[in-house]
C-alpha positions in Angstrom: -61.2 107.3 156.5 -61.9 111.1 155.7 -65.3 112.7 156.8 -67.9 112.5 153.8 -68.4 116.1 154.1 -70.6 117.8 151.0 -67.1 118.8 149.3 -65.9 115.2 149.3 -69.1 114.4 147.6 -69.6 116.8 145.4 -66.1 116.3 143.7 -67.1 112.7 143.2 -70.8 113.0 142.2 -69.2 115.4 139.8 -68.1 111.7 137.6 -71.6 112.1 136.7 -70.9 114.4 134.2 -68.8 111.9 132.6 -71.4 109.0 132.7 -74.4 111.5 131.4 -72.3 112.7 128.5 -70.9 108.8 127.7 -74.7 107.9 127.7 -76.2 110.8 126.2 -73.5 111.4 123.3 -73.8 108.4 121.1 -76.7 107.6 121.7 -78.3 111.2 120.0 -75.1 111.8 117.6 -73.2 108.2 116.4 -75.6 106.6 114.5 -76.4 110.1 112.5 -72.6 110.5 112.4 -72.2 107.6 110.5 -75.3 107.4 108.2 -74.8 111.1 107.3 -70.6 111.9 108.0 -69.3 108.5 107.1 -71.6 107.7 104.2 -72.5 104.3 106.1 -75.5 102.1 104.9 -78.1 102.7 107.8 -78.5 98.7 108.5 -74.7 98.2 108.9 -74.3 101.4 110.8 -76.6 100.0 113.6 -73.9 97.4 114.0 -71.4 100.0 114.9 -73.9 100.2 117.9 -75.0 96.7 118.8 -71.8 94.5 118.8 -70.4 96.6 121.4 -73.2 96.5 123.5 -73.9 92.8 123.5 -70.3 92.6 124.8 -70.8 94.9 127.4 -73.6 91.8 128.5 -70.7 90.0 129.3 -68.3 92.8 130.3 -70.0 94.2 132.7 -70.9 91.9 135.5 -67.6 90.2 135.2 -66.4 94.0 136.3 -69.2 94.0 138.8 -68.3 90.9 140.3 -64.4 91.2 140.0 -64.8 94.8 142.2 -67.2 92.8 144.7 -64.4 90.5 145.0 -61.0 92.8 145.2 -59.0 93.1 148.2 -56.1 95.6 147.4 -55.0 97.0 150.2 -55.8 100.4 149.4 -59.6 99.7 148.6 -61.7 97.5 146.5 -63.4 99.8 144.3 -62.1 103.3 144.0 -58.9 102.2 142.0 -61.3 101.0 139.0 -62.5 104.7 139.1 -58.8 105.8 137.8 -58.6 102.8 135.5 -61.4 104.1 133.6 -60.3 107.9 134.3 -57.2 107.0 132.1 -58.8 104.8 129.5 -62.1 106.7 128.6 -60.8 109.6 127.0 -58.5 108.3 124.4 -61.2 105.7 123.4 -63.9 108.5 123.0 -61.9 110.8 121.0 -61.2 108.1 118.4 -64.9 107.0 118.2 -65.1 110.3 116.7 -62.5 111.0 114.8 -61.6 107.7 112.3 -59.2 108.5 109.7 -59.9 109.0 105.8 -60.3 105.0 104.2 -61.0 104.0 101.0 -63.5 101.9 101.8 -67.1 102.3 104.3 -66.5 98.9 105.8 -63.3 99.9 106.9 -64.7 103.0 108.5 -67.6 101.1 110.2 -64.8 98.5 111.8 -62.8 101.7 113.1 -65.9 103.0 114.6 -67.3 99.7 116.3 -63.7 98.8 117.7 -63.9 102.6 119.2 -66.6 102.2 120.6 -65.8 98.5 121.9 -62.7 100.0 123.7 -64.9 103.4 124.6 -67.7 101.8 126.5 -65.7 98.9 128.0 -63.8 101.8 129.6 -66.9 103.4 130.5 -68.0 100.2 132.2 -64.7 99.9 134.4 -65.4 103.5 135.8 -69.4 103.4 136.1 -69.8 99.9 138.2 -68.0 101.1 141.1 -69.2 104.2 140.6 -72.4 103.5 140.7 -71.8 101.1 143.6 -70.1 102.8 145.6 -72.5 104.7 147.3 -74.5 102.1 149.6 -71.1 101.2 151.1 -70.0 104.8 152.3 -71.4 104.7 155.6 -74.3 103.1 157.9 -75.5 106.9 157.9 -78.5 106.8 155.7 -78.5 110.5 155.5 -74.6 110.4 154.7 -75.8 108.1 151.6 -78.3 110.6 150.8 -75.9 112.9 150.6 -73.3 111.5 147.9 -76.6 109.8 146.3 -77.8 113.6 145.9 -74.8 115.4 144.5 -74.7 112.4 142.2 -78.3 112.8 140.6 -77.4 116.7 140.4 -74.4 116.2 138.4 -75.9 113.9 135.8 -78.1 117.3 134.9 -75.2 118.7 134.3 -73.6 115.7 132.3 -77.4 115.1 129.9 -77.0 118.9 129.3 -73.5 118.7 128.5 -74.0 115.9 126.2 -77.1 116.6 124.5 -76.8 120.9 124.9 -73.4 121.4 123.8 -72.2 118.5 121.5 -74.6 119.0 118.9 -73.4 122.6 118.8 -70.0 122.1 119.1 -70.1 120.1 115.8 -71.7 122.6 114.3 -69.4 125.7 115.7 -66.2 123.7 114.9 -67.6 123.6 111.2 -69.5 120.4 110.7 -68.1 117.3 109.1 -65.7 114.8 110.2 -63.7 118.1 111.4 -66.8 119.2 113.6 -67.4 115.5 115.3 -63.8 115.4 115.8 -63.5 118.2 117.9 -66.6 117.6 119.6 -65.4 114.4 120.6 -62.2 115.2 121.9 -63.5 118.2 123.7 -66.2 115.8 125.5 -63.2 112.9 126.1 -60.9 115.8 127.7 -64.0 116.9 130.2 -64.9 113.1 130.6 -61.5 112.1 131.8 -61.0 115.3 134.2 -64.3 114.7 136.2 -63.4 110.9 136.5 -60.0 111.6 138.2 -62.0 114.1 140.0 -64.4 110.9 141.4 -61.9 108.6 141.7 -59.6 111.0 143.9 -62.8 111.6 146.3 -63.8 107.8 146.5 -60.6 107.4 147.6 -61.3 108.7 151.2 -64.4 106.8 151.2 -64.8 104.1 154.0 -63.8 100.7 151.7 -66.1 97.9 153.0 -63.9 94.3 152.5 -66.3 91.4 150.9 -68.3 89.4 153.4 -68.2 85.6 151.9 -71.4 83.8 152.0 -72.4 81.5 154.7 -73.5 78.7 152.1 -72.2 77.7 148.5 -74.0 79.6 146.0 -72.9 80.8 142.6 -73.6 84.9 142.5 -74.9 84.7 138.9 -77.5 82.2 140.2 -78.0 84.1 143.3 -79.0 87.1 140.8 -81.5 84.7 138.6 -83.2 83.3 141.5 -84.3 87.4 142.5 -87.7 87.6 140.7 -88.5 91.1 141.8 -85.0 92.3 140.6 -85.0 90.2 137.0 -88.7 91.9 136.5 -87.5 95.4 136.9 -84.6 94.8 134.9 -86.6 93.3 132.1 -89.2 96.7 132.4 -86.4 99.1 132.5 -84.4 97.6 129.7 -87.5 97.4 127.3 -88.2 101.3 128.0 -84.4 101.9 127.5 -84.9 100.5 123.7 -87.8 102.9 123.6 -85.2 106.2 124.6 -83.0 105.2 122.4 -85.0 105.0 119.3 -86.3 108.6 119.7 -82.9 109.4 120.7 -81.4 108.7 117.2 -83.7 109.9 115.4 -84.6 113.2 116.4 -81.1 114.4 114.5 -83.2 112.8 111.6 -86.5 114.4 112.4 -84.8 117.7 113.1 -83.0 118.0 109.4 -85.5 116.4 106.8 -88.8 116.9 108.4 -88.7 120.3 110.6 -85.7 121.3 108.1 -84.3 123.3 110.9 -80.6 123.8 111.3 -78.7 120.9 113.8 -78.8 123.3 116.5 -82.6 122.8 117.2 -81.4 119.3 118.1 -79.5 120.8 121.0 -83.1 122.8 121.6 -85.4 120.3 121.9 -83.2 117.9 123.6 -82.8 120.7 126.4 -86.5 121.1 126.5 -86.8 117.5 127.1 -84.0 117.5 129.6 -85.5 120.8 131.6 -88.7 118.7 131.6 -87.1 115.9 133.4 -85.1 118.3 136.1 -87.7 120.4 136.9 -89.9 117.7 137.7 -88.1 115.1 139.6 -89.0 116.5 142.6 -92.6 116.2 141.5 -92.1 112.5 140.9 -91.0 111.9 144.4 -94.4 113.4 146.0 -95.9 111.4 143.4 -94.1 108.5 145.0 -95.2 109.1 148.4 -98.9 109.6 147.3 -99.1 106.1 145.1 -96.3 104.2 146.7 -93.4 103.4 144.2 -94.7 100.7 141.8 -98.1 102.4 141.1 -96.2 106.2 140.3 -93.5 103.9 138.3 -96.7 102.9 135.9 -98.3 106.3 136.1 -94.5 107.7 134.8 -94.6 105.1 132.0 -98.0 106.0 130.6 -96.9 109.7 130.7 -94.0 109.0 129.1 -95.4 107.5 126.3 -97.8 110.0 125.5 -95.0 112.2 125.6 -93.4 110.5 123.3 -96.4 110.1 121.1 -96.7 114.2 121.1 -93.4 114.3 119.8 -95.2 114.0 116.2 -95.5 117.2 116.2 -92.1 118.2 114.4 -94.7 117.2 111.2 -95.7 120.6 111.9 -92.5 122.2 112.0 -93.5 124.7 114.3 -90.2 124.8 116.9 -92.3 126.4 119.5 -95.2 123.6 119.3 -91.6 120.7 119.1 -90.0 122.2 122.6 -93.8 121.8 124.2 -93.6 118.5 122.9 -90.7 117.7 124.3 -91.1 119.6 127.3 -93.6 116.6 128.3 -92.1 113.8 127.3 -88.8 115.0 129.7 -91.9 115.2 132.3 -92.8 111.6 131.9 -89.1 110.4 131.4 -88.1 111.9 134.8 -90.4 109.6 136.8 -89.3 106.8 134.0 -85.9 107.3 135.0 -86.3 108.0 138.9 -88.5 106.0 140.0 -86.5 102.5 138.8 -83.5 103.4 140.5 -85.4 104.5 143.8 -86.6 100.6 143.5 -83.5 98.7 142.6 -81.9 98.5 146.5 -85.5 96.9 147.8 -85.5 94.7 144.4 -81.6 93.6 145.6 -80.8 94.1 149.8 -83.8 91.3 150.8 -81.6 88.9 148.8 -78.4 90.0 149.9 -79.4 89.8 153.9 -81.0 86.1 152.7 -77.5 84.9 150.9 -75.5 86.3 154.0 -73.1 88.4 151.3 -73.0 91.7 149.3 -73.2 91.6 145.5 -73.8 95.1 144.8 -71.4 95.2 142.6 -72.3 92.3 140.4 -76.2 93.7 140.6 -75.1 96.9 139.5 -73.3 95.4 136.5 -76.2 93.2 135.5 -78.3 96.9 135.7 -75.9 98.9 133.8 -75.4 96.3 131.1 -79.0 96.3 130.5 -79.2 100.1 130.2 -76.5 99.8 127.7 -78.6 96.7 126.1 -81.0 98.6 125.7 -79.7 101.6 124.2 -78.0 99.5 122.2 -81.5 97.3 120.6 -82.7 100.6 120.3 -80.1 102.4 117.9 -79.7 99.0 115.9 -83.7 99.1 115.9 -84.1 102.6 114.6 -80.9 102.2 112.1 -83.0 99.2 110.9 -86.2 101.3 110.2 -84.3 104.0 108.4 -83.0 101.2 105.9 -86.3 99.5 105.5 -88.4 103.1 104.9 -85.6 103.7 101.9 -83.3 106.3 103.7 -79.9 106.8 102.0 -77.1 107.5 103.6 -74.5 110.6 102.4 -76.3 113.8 103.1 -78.4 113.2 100.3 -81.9 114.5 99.4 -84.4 111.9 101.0 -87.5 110.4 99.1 -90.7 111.4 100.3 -91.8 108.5 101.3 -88.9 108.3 104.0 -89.5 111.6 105.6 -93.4 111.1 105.9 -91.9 107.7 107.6 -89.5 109.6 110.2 -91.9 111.1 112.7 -93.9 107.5 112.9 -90.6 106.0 113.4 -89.0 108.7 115.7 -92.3 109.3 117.8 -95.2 106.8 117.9 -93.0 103.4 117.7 -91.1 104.3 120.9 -94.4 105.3 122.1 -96.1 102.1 121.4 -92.5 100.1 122.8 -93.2 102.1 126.6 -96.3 100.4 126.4 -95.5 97.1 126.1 -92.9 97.8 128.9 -96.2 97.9 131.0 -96.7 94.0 130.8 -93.6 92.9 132.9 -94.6 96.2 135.4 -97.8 94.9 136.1 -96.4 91.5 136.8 -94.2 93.2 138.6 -96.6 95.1 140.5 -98.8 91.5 141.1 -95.5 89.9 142.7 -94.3 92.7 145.3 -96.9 95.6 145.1 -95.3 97.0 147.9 -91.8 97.0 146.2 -90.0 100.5 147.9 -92.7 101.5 149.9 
């Protein structure tokens, strides 16, 4: 086993790239790339989203549990990280890039079985990934260390993703020509930064499965962890609140601030230098409160955040980057502070059962997040269709863009909300959850 030195961990924290941009990259551009590019109706478009997300529910922790369970020789988990290396890009550039059909429907099933093959692929790469971690050594600050060039790279990956797509469409001439390039130029980095991770992991210490002292099912092991199925549940309702504002703010950017497509890359790096620059706030904030009490303050802030984000009515950009500016401030703790509390929500069980499911946890988690993002863009696709919107490019009735910043702004603010009932119950069951 090779020394976890900060090199070792920097080349494979740098696979968060890959996993920011997967993340980030449909969830601002496909749904706009399909109403707007592809002429899709807005309602079927959000299926293009969906379906292969709610496979993903199933996808996932069968992954999760599957790398829990290897026992190649050369290691469990670090061989899934070059299984997804090699299938990612390929999927990603097609999600992008379907050929000329006659017919939309045809288009939309090119797009959704993309996408299908694209995030399933995704999924084979991320589990471990995000696994892998906890089992590199007993050394908590050697954990720290991976963990830490990890969180830096996905900077690097949501800036990547939501910076430089959007303006790579418009650079490379807009259009299907535009999104095709952009696609294949963010499959190309995705693939080279996951061979990067899964060549690192590979001198990572590979911890064999412990079985379990006593018959359980894992799956029911998982449902029988209150703590962890209440953070889940939190964490996946705010994730449909992300991802509505996500998709829309293309929408809000062209037909109510009637600025060109490159503002989206603004304000999305004004929301993203919000969150970066104030993660280490979050974590005094932590140590002040505790854990579950800054996790609520983070959701509260978030949603007025997002609330403020009705400003683009305006169509001042200055007044829209402020705006933004503070609702990255409340999604850094929103984002932080969950994953800081998912190992106490999980290793209490674990000890208890006598065996490791990380990985199956971790898919469980990650399937959510892609749940979520998932309700969210079929959500906001379903809005635009019931407001009126018409897909092509077209000139919008008024009625739909007075709609947009309601639907773009105070409805995801209003969905963080009601993400604070299963907090505080939450918060009543284990206040002392990560303290």
């Amino acid at each position: 086993m090779a020394q976890v030195t900060h090199a070792r961990a920097a080349a494979y924290g740098a696979g968060s790239i890959a996993a920011a941009s997967f993340v980030v990259t449909p969830q601002l551009l496909l749904l706009f790339f399909l109403t707007e590019t592809l002429a899709v109706p807005p309602a079927w478009a959000g299926l293009a989203v969906l379906l292969p997300k709610a496979w993903e529910f199933i996808f996932d922790p069968t992954v999760g549990l599957l790398s829990d369970r290897a026992r190649m020789k050369s290691g469990r988990r670090w061989p899934w990280l070059l299984a997804g290396a090699c299938l990612f890009p390929p999927s990603f550039a097609l999600l992008f890039a379907p050929p000329l059909l006659d017919d939309w429907r045809l288009t939309l099933a090119w797009v959704t079985v993309s996408f299908l093959l694209c995030t399933s692929a995704y999924s084979v790469f991320a589990i471990p990934f995000v696994t892998m971690p906890g089992e590199v050594s007993d050394d908590p600050a050697t954990r720290t260390r991976v963990v830490a060039w990890r969180m830096a790279f996905v900077g690097v990956g949501v800036l990547t993703a939501g910076g430089l797509a959007p303006l790579l469409v418009e650079t490379s001439g807009g259009g299907r020509q535009g999104f095709a390039h952009m696609g294949l130029a963010i499959a190309l980095l995705g693939g080279l930064v996951m061979l990067t991770a899964g060549l690192a992991a590979r001198g990572f210490r590979q911890v064999k499965p412990a079985p379990a002292p006593r018959a359980q099912h894992p799956l029911r092991h998982l449902l029988g962890n209150r703590v962890y199925r209440w953070l889940w549940i939190s964490y996946v309702v705010q994730m449909v609140s992300i991802a509505v504002s996500a998709a829309l703010l293309p929408y809000a950017v062209q037909h109510v601030m009637k600025a060109p497509s490159s503002m989206v890359s603004v304000l999305f790096v004004a929301m993203t230098a919000g969150s970066i620059l104030t993660m280490p706030v979050w974590v005094k904030i932590r140590g002040r409160l505790g854990a579950m009490r800054a996790y609520l303050l983070a959701s509260i802030v978030c949603a007025a955040g997002s609330a403020a984000l009705f400003s683009v009515v305006t169509g001042n950009g200055m007044l829209a980057c402020l705006a933004a500016l503070a609702f990255g401030i409340g999604q850094a703790g929103q984002q932080l502070l969950p994953l800081s509390l998912l190992p106490s929500a999980t290793e209490a069980e674990d000890k208890a059962a006598g065996a490791r499911h990380a990985g199956l946890f971790a898919g469980i988690w990650v399937a959510g997040e892609k749940l979520g993002m998932a309700l969210g863009g079929a959500l906001a696709a379903l809005m635009l269709g019931l407001v009126g919107y018409v897909e092509g490019g077209v000139a919008q009735a008024a009625e739909a863009v007075t709609a947009i910043p309601w639907l773009f702004a105070i409805i995801p603010g209003l969905i963080l909300l009601a993400s604070l009932l299963p907090l505080r119950h939450l918060h009543r069951i284990a206040p002392k959850l990560g303290d």
